[in-house]
C-alpha positions in Angstrom: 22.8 -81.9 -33.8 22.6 -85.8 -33.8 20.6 -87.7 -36.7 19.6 -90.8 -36.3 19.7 -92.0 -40.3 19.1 -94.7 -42.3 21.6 -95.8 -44.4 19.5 -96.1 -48.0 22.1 -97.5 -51.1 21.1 -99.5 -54.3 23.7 -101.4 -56.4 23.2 -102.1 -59.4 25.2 -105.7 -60.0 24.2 -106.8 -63.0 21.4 -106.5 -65.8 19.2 -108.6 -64.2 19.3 -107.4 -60.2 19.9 -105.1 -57.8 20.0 -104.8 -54.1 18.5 -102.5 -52.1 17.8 -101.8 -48.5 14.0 -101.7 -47.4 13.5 -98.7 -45.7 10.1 -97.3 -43.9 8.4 -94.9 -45.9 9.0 -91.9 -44.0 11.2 -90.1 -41.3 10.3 -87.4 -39.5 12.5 -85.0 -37.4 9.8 -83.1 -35.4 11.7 -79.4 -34.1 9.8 -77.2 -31.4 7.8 -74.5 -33.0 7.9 -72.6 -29.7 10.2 -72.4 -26.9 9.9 -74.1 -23.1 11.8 -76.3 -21.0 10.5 -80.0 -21.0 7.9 -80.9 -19.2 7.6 -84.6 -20.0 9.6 -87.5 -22.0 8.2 -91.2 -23.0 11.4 -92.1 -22.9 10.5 -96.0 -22.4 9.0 -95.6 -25.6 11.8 -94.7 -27.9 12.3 -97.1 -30.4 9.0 -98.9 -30.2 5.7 -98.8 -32.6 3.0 -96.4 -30.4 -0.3 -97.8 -31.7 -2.5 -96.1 -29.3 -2.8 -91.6 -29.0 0.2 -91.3 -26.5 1.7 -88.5 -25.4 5.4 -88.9 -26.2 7.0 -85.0 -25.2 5.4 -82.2 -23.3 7.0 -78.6 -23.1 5.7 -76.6 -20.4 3.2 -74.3 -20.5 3.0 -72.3 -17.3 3.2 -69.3 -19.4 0.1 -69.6 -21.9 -2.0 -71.2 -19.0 -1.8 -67.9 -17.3 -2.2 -65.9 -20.3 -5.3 -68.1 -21.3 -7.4 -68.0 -17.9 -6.9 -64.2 -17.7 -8.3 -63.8 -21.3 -10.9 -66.6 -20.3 -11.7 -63.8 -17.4 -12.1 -60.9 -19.7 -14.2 -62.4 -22.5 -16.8 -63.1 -19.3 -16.6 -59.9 -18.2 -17.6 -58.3 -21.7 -19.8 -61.2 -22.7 -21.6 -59.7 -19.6 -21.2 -56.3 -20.9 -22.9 -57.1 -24.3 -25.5 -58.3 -22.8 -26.3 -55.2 -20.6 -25.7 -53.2 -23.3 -28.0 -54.8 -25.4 -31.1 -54.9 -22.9 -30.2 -51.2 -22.8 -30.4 -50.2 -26.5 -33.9 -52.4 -26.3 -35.1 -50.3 -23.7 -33.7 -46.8 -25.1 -35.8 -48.2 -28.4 -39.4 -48.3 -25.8 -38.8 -45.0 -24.2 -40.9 -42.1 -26.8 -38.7 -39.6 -25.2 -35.4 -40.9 -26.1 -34.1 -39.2 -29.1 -32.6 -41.3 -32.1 -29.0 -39.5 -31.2 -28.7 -41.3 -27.9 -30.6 -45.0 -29.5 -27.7 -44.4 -32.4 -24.9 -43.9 -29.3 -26.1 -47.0 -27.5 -26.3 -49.2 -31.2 -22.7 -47.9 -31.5 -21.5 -48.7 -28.0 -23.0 -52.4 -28.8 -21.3 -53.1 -31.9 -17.6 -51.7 -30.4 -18.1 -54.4 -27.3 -19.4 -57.0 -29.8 -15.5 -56.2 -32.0 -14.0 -56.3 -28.2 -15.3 -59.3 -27.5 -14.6 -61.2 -30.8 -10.9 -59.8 -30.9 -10.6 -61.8 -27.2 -11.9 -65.0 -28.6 -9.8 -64.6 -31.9 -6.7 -63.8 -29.3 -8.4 -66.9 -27.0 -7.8 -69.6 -30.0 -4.5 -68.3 -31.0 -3.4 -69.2 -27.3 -4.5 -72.0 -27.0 -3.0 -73.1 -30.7 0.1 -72.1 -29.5 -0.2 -74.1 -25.9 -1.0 -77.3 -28.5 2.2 -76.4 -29.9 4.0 -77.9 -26.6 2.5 -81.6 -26.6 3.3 -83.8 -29.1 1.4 -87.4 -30.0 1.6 -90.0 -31.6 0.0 -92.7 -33.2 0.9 -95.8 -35.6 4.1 -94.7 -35.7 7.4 -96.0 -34.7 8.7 -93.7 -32.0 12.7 -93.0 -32.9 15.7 -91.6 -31.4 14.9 -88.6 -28.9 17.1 -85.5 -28.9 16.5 -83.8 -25.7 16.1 -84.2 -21.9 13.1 -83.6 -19.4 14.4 -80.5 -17.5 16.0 -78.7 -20.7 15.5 -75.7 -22.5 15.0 -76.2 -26.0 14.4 -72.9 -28.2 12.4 -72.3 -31.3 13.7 -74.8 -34.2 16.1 -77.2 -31.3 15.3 -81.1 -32.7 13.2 -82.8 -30.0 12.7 -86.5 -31.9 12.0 -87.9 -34.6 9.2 -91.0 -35.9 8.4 -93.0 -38.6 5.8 -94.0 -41.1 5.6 -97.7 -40.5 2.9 -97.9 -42.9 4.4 -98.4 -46.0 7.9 -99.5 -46.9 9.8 -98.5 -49.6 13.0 -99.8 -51.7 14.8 -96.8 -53.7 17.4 -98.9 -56.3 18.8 -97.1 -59.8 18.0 -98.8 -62.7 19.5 -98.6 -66.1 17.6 -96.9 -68.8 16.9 -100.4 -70.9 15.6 -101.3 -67.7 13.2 -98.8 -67.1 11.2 -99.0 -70.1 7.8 -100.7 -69.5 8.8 -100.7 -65.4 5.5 -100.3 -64.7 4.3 -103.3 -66.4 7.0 -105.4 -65.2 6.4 -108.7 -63.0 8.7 -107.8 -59.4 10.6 -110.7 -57.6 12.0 -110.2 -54.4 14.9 -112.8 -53.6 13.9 -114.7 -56.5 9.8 -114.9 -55.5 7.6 -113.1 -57.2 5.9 -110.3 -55.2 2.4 -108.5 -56.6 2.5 -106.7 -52.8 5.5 -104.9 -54.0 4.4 -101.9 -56.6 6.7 -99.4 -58.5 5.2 -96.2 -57.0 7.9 -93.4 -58.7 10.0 -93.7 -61.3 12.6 -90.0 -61.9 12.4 -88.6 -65.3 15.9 -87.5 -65.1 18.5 -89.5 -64.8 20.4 -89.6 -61.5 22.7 -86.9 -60.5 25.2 -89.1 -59.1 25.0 -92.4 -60.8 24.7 -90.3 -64.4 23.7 -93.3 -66.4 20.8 -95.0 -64.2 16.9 -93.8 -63.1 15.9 -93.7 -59.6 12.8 -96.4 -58.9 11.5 -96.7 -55.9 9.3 -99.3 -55.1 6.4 -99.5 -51.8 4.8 -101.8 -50.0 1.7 -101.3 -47.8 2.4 -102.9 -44.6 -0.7 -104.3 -42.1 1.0 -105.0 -39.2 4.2 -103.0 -38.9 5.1 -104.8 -35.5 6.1 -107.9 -37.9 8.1 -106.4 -40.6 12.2 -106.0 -40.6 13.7 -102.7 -41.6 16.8 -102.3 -42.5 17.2 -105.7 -44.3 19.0 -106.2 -48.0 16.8 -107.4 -50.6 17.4 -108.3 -54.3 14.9 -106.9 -56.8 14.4 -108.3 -60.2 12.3 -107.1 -62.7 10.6 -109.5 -65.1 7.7 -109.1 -68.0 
């Protein structure tokens, strides 16, 4: 199983600034729910930002078609029986000489096509859920590394790709815990300019697990137009009141 992974660190180097590595907001790795072979791969759009609905990865879906138009078949065929069935109750209810026995047989034949005909349709949607289950889109996001072929057979839980939340960017550093105090209301620089576009979004209320004497902070950034902004690069945060 391949990753492709950021690598996220923070160093705290002095007092008064760390470095960290901005980072989007969030990876995805998107598995297949159900299994097929693939059908279809954008593969000239790995790595680039998809801004329009596109169709990145298709498993096929030969078998739930089938399924689909037969069920498609029978829920015609006893739509048509309902309605038959209830011209005939209407015209058992006209007739003087029809006892209430045979009015009650007819009411009850109505009602068991009515719970045939609703468990088809129930069945119907939960096909075609499923056959949604094999196409994957995307939109505003950054289409990453893919993990499979067009021709392969991928089961239930095989990696297919993964994307990214270009929306917001984030820096995760570890603070000390004179630092943190008042965090919120601090002023943040970001290689030595102040930045309001930069907020302090969490802060952990316990202290790290690894670096035992320092907080975890990460800071966001709503990004406009992600086609513009640099991942990946080193920045040096400062906080200031």
């Amino acid at each position: 199983m391949r990753y492709l992974t950021f690598l996220i660190f923070a160093i705290s180097l002095n007092a008064d600034y760390y470095m960290a590595q901005f980072q989007p907001y969030r990876t995805v790795q998107v598995n297949a729910e159900l299994s097929g072979v693939v059908e279809k791969v954008e593969l000239s759009k790995e790595f680039s930002f998809i801004s329009k609905w596109t169709e990145v990865m298709k498993l096929d879906t030969v078998f739930e078609d089938i399924q689909i138009a037969l069920l498609k078949k029978r829920i015609w065929t006893i739509e048509e029986a309902l309605k038959l069935r209830r011209e005939n109750l209407e015209n058992k209810k006209k007739v003087r000489s029809i006892s209430q026995y045979e009015i009650n047989n007819e009411t009850l034949a109505v009602i068991e096509t009515k719970s045939t005909l609703y468990t088809l349709q129930m069945e119907l949607k939960l096909k075609e859920a499923s056959r949604d289950k094999k196409s994957f889109f995307l939109k505003g996001r950054y289409f990453g590394e893919i993990f499979v072929e067009k021709g392969q057979f991928v089961g239930i839980g095989t990696p297919l790709f993964e994307y990214h939340d270009f929306s917001k960017g984030k820096l995760d550093i570890f603070v000390g815990a004179d630092e943190v105090e008042n965090i919120y209301k601090k002023r943040v620089f970001i290689n030595g300019v102040e930045r309001n576009d930069f907020k302090v979004e969490k802060l952990s209320s316990v202290k790290d697990s690894k670096r035992i004497s320092t907080y975890r902070v990460r800071l966001i950034r709503n990004i406009s137009n992600p086609t513009t902004v640099k991942f990946g690069e080193i920045l040096r945060v400062e906080f200031k009141l």
